[in-house]
PADO-769748 format. One record per atom (N, C-alpha, C): residue in three letters; x, y, z. Coordinates in steps of 0.1 Angstrom, whole numbers, plus 2048, in hexadecimal, padded with zeros to 3 digits. Last residue first. Layout:
alaXYZ
...
***
This chain:
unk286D9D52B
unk277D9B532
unk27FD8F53F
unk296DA7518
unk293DAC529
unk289DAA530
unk28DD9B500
unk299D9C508
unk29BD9B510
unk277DA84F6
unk277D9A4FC
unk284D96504
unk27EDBF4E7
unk27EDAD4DA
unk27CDA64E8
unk279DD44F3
unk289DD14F2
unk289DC04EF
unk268DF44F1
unk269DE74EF
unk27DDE04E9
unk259E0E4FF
unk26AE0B4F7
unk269DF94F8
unk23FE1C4FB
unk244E134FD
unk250E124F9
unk23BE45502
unk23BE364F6
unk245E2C4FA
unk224E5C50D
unk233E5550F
unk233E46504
unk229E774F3
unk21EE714FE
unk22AE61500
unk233E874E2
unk22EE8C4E9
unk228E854F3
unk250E7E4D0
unk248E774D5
unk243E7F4DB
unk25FE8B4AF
unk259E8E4BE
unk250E804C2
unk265E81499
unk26EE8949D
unk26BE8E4AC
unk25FE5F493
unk25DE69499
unk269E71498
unk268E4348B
unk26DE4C484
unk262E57485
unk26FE344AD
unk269E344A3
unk26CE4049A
unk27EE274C6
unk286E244B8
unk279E264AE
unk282E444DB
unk27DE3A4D8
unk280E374C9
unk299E594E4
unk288E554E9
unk284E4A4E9
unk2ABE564CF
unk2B0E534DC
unk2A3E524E5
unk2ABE5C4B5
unk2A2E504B8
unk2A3E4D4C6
unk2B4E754B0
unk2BEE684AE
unk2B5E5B4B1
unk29BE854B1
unk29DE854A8
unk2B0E794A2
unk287E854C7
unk28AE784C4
unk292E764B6
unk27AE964E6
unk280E964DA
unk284E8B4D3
unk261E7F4FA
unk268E8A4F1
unk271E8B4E6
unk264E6750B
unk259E6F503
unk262E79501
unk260E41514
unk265E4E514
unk25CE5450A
unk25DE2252A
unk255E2E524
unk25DE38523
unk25EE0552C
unk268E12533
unk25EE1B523
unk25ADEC54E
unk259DF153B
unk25DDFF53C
unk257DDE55E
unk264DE1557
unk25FDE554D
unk23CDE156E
unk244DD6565
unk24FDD7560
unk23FDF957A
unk241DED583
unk243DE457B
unk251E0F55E
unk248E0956A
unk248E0256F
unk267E2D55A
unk265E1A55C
unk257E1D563
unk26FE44545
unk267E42551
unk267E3154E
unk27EE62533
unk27CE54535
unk276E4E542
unk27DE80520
unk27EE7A530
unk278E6A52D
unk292E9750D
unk283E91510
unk286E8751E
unk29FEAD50B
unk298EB3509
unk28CEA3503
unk2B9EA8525
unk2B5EAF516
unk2A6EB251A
unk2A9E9053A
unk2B4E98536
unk2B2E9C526
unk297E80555
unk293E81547
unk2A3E8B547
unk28CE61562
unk297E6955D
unk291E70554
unk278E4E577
unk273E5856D
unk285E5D570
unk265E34585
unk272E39583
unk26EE4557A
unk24FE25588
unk254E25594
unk262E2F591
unk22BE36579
unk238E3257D
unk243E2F587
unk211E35562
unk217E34572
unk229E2F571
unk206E51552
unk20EE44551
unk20FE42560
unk1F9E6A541
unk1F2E5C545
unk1FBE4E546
unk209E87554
unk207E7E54C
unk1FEE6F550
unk1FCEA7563
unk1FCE9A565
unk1FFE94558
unk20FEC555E
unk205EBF556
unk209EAF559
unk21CEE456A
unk217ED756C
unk211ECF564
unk215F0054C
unk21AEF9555
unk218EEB55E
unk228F0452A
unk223EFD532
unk224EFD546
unk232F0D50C
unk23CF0A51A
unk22BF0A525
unk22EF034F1
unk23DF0A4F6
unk242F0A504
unk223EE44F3
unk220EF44F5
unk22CEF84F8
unk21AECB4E4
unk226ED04E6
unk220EDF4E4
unk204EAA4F2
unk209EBD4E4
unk214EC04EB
unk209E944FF
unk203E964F5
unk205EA24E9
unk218E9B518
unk207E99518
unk204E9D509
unk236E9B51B
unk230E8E519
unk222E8E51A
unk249EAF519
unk23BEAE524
unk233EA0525
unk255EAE502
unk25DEA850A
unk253EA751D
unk24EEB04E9
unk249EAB4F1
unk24EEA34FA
unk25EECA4E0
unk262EC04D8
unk25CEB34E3
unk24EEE04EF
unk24FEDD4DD
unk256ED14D9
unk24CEE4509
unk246ED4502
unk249ED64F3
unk259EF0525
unk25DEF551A
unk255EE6514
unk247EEB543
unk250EED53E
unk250EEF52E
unk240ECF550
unk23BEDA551
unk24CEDE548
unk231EAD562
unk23DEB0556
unk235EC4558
unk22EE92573
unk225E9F572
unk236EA7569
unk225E6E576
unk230E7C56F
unk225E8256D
unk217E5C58F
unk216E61583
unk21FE6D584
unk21DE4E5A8
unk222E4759C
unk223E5258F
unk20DE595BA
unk208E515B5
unk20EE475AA
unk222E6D5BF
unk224E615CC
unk217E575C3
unk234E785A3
unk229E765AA
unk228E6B5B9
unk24EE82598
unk24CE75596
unk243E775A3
unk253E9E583
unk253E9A58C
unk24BE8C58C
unk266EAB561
unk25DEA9568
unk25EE9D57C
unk270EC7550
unk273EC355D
unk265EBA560
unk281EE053B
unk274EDA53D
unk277ECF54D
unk29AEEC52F
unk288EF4534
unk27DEE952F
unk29FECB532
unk2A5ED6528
unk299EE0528
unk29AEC154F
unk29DEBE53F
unk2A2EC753D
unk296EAF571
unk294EB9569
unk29EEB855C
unk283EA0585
unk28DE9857B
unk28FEA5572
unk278E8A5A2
unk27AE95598
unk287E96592
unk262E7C5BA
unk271E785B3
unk26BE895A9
unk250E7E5C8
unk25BE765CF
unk263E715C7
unk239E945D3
unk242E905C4
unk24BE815CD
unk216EA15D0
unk21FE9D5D4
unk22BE945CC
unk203EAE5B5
unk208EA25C0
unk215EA35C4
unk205EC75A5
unk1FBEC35AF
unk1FAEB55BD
unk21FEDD5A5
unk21DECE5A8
unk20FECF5AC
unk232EF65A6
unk224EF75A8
unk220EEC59E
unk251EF35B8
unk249EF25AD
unk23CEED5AA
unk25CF115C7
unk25AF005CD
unk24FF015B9
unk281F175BF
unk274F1B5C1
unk26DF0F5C5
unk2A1F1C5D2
unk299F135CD
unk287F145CD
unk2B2F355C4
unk2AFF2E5CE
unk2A3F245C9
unk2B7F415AC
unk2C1F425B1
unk2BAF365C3
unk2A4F3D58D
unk2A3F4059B
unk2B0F3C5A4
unk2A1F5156E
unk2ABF44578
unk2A0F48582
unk2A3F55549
unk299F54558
unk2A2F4D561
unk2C1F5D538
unk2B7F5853A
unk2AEF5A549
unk2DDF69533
unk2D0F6E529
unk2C1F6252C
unk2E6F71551
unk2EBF6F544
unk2DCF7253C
unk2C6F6F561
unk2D4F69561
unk2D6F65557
unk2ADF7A574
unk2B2F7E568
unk2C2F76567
unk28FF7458B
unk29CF76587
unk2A3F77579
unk274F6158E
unk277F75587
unk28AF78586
unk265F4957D
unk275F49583
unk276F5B581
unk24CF38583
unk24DF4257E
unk25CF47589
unk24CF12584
unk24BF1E589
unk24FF2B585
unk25BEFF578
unk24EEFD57B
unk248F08584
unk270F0456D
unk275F01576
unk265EFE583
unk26DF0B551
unk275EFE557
unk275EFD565
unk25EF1D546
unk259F19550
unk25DF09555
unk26EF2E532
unk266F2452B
unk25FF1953A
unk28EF31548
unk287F2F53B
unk27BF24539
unk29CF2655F
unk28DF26562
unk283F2C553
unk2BBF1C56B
unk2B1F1F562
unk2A3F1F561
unk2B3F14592
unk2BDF19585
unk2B6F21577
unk29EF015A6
unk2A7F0D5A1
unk2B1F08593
unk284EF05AF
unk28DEEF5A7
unk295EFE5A8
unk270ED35C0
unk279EE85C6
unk284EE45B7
unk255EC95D4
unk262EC85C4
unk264ED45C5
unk24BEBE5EE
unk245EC45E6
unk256EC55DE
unk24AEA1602
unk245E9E5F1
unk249EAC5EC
unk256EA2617
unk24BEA6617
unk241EA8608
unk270E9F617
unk267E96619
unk25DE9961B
unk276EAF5F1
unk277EAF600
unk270EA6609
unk288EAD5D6
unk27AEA85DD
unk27DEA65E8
unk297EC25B8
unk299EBD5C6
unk284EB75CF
unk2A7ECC5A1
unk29FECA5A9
unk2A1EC65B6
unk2BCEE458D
unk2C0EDB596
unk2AFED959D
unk2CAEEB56D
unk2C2EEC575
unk2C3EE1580
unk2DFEEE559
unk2E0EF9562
unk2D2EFA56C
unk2DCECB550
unk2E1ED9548
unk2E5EDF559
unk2CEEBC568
unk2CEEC0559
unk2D1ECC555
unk2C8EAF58C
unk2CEEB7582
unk2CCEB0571
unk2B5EA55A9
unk2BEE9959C
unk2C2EAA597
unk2AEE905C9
unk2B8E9B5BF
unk2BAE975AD
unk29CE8A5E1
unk29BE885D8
unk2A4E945D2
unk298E945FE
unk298E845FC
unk299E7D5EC
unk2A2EAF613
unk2A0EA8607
unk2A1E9E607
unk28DEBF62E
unk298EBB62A
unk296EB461A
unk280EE3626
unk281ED862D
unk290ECE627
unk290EFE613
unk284EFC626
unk285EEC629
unk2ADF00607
unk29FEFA60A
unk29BEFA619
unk2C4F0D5FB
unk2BCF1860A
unk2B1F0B608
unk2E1EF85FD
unk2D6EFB5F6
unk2CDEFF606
unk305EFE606
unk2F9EF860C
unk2EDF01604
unk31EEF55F3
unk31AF005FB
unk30AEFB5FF
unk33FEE55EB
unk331EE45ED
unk32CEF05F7
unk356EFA5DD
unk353EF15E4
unk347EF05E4
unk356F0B5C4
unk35EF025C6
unk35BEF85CE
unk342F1F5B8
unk345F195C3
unk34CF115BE
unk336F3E5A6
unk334F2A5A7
unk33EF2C5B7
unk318F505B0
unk324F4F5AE
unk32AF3D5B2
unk2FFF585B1
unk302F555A0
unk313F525A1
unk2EDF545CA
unk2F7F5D5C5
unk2F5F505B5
unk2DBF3D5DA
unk2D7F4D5DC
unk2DFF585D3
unk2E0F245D7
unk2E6F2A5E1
unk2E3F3B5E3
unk2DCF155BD
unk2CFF135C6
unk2D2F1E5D3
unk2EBF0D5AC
unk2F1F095B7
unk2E7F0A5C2
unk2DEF1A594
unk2E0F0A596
unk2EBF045A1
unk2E4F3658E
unk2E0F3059A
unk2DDF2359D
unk2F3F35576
unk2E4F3C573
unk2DCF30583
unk30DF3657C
unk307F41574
unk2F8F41573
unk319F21587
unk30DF2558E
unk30AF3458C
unk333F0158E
unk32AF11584
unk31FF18589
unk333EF45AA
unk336EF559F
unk338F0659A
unk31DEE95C2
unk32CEEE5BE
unk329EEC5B0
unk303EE15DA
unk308EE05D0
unk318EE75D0
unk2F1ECB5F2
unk301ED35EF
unk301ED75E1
unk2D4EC6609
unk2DAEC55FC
unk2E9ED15FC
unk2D3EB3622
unk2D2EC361F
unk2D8EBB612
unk2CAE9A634
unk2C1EA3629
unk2C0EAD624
unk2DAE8A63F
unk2D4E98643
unk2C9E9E63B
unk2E7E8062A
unk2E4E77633
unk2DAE7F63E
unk2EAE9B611
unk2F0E8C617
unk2E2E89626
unk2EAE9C5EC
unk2E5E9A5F9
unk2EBE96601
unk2FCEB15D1
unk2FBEA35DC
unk2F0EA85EA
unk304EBB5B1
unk2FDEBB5C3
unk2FDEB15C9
unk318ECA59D
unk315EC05A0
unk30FEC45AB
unk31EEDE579
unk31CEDD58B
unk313ECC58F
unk31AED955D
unk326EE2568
unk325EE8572
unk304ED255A
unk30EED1552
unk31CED4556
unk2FCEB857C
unk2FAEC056D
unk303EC3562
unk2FCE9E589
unk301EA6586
unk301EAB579
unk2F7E8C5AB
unk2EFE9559F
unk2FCE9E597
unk2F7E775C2
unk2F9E845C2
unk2F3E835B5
unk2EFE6B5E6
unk2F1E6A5DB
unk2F5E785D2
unk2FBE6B602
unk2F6E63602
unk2F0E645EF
unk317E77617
unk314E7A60C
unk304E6C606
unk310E7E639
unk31AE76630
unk312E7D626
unk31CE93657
unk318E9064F
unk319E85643
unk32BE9E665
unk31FE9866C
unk31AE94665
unk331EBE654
unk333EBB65C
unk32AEAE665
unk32FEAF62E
unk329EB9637
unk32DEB4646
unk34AE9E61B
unk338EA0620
unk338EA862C
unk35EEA760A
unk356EA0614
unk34CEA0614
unk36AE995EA
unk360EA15ED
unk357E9B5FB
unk383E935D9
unk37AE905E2
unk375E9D5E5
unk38EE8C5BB
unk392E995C0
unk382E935CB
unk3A5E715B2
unk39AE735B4
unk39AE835BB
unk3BEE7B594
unk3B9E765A5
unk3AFE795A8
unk3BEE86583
unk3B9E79580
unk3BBE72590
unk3A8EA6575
unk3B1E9C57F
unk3AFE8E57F
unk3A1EBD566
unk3A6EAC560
unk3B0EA6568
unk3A7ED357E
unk3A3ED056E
unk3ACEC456B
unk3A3EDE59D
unk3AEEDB592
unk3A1ED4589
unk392EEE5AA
unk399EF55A5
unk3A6EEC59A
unk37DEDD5B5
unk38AEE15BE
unk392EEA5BA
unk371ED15A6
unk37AEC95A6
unk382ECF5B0
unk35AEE0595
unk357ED959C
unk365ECF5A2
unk36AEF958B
unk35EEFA594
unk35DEEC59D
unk37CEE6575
unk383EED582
unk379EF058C
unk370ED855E
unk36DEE2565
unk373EE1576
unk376EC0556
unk381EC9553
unk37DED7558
unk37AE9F56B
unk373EAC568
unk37EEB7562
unk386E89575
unk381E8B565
unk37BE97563
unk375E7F593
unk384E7D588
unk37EE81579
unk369E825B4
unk369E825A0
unk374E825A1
unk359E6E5D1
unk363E735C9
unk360E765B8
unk349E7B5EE
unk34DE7B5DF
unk354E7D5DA
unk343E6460A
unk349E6B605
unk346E715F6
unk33BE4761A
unk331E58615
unk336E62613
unk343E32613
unk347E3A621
unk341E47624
unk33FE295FB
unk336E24605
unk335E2A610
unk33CE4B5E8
unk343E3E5EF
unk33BE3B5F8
unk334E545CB
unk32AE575DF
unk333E485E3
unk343E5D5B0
unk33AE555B8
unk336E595C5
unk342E6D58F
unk343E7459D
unk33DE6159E
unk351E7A574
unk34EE7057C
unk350E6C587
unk34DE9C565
unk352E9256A
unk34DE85572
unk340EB0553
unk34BEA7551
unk353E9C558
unk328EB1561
unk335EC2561
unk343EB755C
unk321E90573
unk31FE9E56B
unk32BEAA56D
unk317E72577
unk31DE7B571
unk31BE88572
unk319E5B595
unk311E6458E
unk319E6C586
unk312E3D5A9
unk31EE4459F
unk314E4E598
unk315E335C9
unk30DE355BD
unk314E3B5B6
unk328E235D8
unk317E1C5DE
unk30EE235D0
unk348E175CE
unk33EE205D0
unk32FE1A5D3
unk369E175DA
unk35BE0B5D4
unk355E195D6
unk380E325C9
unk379E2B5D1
unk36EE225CE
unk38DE375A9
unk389E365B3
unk381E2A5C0
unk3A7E2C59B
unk3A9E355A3
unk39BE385B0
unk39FE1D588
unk39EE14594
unk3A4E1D59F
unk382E1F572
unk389E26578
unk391E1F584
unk37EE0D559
unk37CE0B56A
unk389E14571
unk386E17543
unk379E14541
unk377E12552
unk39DE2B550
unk39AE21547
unk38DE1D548
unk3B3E38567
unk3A7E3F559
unk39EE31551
unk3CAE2B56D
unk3BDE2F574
unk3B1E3356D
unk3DFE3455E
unk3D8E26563
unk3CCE22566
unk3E0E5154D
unk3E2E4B55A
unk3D7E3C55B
unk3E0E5D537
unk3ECE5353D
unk3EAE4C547
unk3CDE6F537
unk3CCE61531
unk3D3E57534
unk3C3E81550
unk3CDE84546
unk3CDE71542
unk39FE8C542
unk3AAE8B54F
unk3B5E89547
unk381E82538
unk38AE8E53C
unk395E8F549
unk37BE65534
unk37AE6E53C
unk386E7653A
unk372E62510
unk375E6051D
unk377E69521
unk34DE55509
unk354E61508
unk360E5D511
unk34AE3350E
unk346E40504
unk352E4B505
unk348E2A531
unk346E27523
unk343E2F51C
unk356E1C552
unk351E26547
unk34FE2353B
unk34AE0C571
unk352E0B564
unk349E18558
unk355E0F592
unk352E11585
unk358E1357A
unk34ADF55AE
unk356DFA5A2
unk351E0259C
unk33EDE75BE
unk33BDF65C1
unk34ADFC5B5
unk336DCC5BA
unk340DCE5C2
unk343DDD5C9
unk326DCD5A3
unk31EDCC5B1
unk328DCC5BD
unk32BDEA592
unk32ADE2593
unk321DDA59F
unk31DE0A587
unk321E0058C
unk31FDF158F
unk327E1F569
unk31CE1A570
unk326E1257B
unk325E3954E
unk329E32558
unk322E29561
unk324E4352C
unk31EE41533
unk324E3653D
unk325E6251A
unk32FE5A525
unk321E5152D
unk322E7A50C
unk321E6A504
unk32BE6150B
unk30AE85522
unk311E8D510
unk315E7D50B
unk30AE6D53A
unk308E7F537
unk312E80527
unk2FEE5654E
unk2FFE5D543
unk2FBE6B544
unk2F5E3C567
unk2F6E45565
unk2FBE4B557
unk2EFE1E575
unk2F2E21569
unk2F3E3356C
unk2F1DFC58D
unk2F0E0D587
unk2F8E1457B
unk301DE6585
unk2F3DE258B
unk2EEDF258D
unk30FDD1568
unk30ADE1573
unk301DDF57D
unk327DBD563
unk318DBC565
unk318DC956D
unk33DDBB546
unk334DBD554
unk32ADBE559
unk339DBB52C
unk344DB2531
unk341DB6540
unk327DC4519
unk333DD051A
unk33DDC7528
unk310DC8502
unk319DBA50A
unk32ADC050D
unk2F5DD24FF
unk304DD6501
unk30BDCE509
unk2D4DCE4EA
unk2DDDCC4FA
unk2EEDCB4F5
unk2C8DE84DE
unk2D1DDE4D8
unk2D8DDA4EE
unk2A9DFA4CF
unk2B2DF74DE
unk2B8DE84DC
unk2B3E054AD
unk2AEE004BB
unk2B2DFB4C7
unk2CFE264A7
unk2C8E164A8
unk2BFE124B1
unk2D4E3D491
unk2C9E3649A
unk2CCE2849D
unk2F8E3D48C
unk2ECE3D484
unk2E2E36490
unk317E33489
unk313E40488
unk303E44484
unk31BE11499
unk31AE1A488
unk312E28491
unk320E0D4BD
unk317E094AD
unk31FE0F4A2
unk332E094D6
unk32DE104C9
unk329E074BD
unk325DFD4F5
unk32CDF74E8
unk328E004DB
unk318E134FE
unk326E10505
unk32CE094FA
unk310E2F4E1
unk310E234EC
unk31BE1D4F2
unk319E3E4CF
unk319E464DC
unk316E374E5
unk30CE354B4
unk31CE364B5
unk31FE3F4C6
unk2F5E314B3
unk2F9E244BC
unk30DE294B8
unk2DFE464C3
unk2EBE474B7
unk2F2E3B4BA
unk2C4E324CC
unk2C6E3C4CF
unk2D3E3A4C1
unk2C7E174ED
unk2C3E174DF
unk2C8E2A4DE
unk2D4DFB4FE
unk2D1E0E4FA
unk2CBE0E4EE
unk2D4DE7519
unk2CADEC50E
unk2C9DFA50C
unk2E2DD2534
unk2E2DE052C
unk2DDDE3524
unk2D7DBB54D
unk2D9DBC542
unk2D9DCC537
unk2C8DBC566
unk2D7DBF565
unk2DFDBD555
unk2AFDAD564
unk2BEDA5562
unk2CADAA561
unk2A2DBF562
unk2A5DBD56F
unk2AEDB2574
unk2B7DDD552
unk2AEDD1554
unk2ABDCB560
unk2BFDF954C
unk2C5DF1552
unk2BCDE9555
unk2BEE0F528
unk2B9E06539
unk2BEDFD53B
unk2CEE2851C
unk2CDE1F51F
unk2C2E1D52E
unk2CBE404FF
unk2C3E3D50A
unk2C9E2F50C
unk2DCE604ED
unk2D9E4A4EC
unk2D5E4B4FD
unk2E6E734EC
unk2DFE704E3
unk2D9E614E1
unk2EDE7B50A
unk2EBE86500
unk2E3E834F6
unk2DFE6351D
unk2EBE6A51A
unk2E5E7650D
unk2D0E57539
unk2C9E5F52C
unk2DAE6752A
unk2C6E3954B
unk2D2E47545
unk2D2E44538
unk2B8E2955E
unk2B4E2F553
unk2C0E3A550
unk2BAE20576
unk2B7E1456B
unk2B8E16561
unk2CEE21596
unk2C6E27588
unk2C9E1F57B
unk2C1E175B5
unk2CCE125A8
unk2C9E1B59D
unk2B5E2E5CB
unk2B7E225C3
unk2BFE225BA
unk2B8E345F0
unk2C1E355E0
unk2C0E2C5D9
unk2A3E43601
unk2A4E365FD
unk2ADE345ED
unk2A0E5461E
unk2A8E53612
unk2A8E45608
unk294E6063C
unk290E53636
unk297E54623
unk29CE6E65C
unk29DE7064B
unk29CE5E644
unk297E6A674
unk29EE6166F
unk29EE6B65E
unk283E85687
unk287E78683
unk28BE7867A
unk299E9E696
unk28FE9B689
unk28CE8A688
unk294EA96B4
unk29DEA56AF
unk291E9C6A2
unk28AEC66C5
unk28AEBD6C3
unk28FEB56B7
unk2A3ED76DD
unk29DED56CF
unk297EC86C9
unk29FEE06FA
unk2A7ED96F3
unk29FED96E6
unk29FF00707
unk297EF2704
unk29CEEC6F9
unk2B2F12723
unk2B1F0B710
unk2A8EFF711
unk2B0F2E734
unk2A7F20733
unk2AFF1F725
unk2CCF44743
unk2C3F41734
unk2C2F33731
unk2D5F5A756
unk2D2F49756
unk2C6F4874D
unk2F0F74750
unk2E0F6D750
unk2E2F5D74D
unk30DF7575A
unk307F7174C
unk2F8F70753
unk31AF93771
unk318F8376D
unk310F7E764
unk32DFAA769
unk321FA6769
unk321F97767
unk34FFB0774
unk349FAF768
unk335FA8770
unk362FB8785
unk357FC1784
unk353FBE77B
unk374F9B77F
unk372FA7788
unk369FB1783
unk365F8376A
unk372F9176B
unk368F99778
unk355F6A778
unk355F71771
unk363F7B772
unk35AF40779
unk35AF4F782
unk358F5A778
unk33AF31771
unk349F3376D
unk34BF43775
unk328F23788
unk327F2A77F
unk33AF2977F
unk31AEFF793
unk323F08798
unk327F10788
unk2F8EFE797
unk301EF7793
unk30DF06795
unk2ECEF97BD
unk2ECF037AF
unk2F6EFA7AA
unk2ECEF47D6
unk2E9EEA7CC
unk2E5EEC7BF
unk2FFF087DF
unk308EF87DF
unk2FCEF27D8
unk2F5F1F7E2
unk2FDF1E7D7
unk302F0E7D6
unk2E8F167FD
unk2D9F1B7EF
unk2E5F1B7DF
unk2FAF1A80C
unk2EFF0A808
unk2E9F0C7FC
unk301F30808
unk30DF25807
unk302F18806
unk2EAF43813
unk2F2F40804
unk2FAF38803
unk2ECF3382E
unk2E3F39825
unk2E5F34817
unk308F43836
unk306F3383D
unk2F6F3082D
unk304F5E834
unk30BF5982C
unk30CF4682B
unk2EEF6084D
unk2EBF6583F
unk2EFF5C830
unk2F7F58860
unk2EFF4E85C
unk2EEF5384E
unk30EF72861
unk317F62860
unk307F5A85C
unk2FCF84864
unk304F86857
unk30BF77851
unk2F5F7B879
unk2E9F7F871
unk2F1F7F868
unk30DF8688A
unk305F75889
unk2FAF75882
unk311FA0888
unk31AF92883
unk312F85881
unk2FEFAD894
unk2FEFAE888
unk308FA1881
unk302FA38B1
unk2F7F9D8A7
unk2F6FA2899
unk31AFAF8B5
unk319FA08B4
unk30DF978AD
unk312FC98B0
unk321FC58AA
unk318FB48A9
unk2FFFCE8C6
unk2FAFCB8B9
unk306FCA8B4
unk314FC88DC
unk309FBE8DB
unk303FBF8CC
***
């Protein structure tokens, strides 16, 4: 009798657990005498809104020794060594001369005495220095036609990089192997994916390293990265892209020389690399080779918020959500644009408003809502501005006869 009622107490028991497991989700079996996993809650993550990126055309490229702008006619204007222009001059200053170079651009870019741009089809065409690669090839030519249409074209580390429409990167022409993969003066395009989930949405490129954003808002660099202008924590270069340590996301990139910025959507400006003479708008404690660095990205002590930035030759300034350039950094050849030239400086508002701001070397150029184009600094080829200054310290009209109006 208790046989029987221990049975049927045992049989409702198991009757029980078989309801209470049927509306469980069903587990993966485990190894014989192994412990079964804990049942661990996940809360889903909340997911970022949209990143807001807005890629504009660039109006303003600042090459080594000659300045051009892109009009709103799409019309070209350099002024500066007019033997470095797309159409060469004579060996000697000239004023801003429009360049009847047989295309119409609708973005510009420059580095040392290359200056590239695009068309409206997404082609590019080159001018000045040529591209480093092997010459024979077909492809090389004022329109490269080895590469892809592109959405934006950027230079740097010697070579001619685009952001395909499909959000990819391609260069051609680089003789630094860092940024190429490891070959030197290739004349196939050497691509560059983009991050897992990701696309490429513009890039930047210094002397000998390049960065990119993409679509996400992390920043990449590759290249060289002796004095941490990869932003990655080491001094060691890279071949492929490696992810920048920034806290928030990025909505703004540019490069100069061995420095790199950056504007997060939160307005606040982050620069690494070289940090001599308070380039980097913040006190850099690191040591690299024989100068200041920061190997990650410091944030830069801005009183306004930024939504653009543009860094020089130890010096760097940012493009204000009011419009106005806040400049810091090395000013002896007034490249701070507030009037004196202190060896080295920090933050300092300028009295201009602006929708654009480049600056490279060792002065910086800015547009405003009228198209007028303001630069300041060094000015010893006249590449600043066409007056017989050796410095500009405060920004000065670049006037172009009525032309561009």
């Amino acid at each position: 009798m208790r046989w029987i009622l221990f049975a049927t107490l045992c049989a409702l028991a198991l009757v029980a657990c078989e309801k209470k497991d049927a509306s469980a989700p069903e587990k993966a079996p485990t190894a014989e005498g192994a412990a079964a996993e804990p049942t661990v809650e996940v809360t889903a993550r909340e997911e970022l809104p949209p990143l807001k990126i807005e890629v504009k055309p660039q109006r303003l490229a600042l090459g080594s020794a000659f300045t051009c702008y892109l009009n709103p006619k799409n019309e070209l204007w350099c002024w500066g060594w007019g033997e470095q222009f797309p159409v060469p001059g004579p060996a000697e200053p000239l004023p801003p001369t429009k360049q009847d170079i047989g295309v119409e651009l609708v973005s510009i870019d420059a580095q040392h005495r290359r200056l590239c741009g695009l068309d409206k089809e997404g082609d590019v065409h080159c001018f000045g220095e040529p591209i480093y690669a092997n010459l024979r090839d077909p492809g090389l030519g004022a329109s490269p036609t080895s590469l892809s249409k592109a959405s934006s074209v950027f230079l740097g580390a010697g070579a001619v990089c685009i952001v395909t429409k499909v959000g990819s990167i391609e260069c051609i022409g680089s003789q630094n192997d860092s940024v190429l993969g490891g070959n030197v003066y290739t004349a196939k395009p050497f691509v560059v994916a983009p991050p897992r989930a990701e696309q490429w949405l513009l890039g930047s490129g210094g002397q000998r390293h390049l960065c990119s954003i993409s679509d996400a808002g992390t920043v990449w660099c590759w290249g060289d990265n002796e004095y941490g202008q990869l932003g990655i924590g080491t001094t060691e270069s890279e071949q492929e892209p490696k992810k920048v340590f920034l806290d928030g996301r990025a909505t703004y990139l540019d490069t100069d020389g061995m420095t790199t910025c950056s504007v997060d959507e939160a307005g606040e400006a982050w620069c690494w690399g070289v940090g001599d003479l308070g380039s980097l708008g913040s006190p850099a404690a690191r040591v690299c080779e024989d100068s200041s660095c920061a190997l990650e990205p410091l944030r830069v002590a801005i009183a306004e918020k930024a939504q653009a930035i543009s860094p020089g030759a130890f010096h760097g300034c940012s493009l204000g959500l009011s419009g106005h350039p806040t400049c810091w950094g090395a000013g002896k050849d007034g490249q701070l644009g507030t009037g004196a030239a202190p060896k080295e400086s920090p933050p300092r508002s300028l009295d201009l408003e602006a929708v654009r701001l480049k600056c490279s070397g060792f002065r910086c150029c800015a547009l405003n809502r009228e198209d007028e184009v303001y630069c300041w600094g060094a000015n010893e080829t006249r590449a600043t501005a066409p007056f017989d200054a050796q410095t500009l310290s405060t920004p000065t009209q670049v006037t172009f006869g009525g032309e561009n109006d």
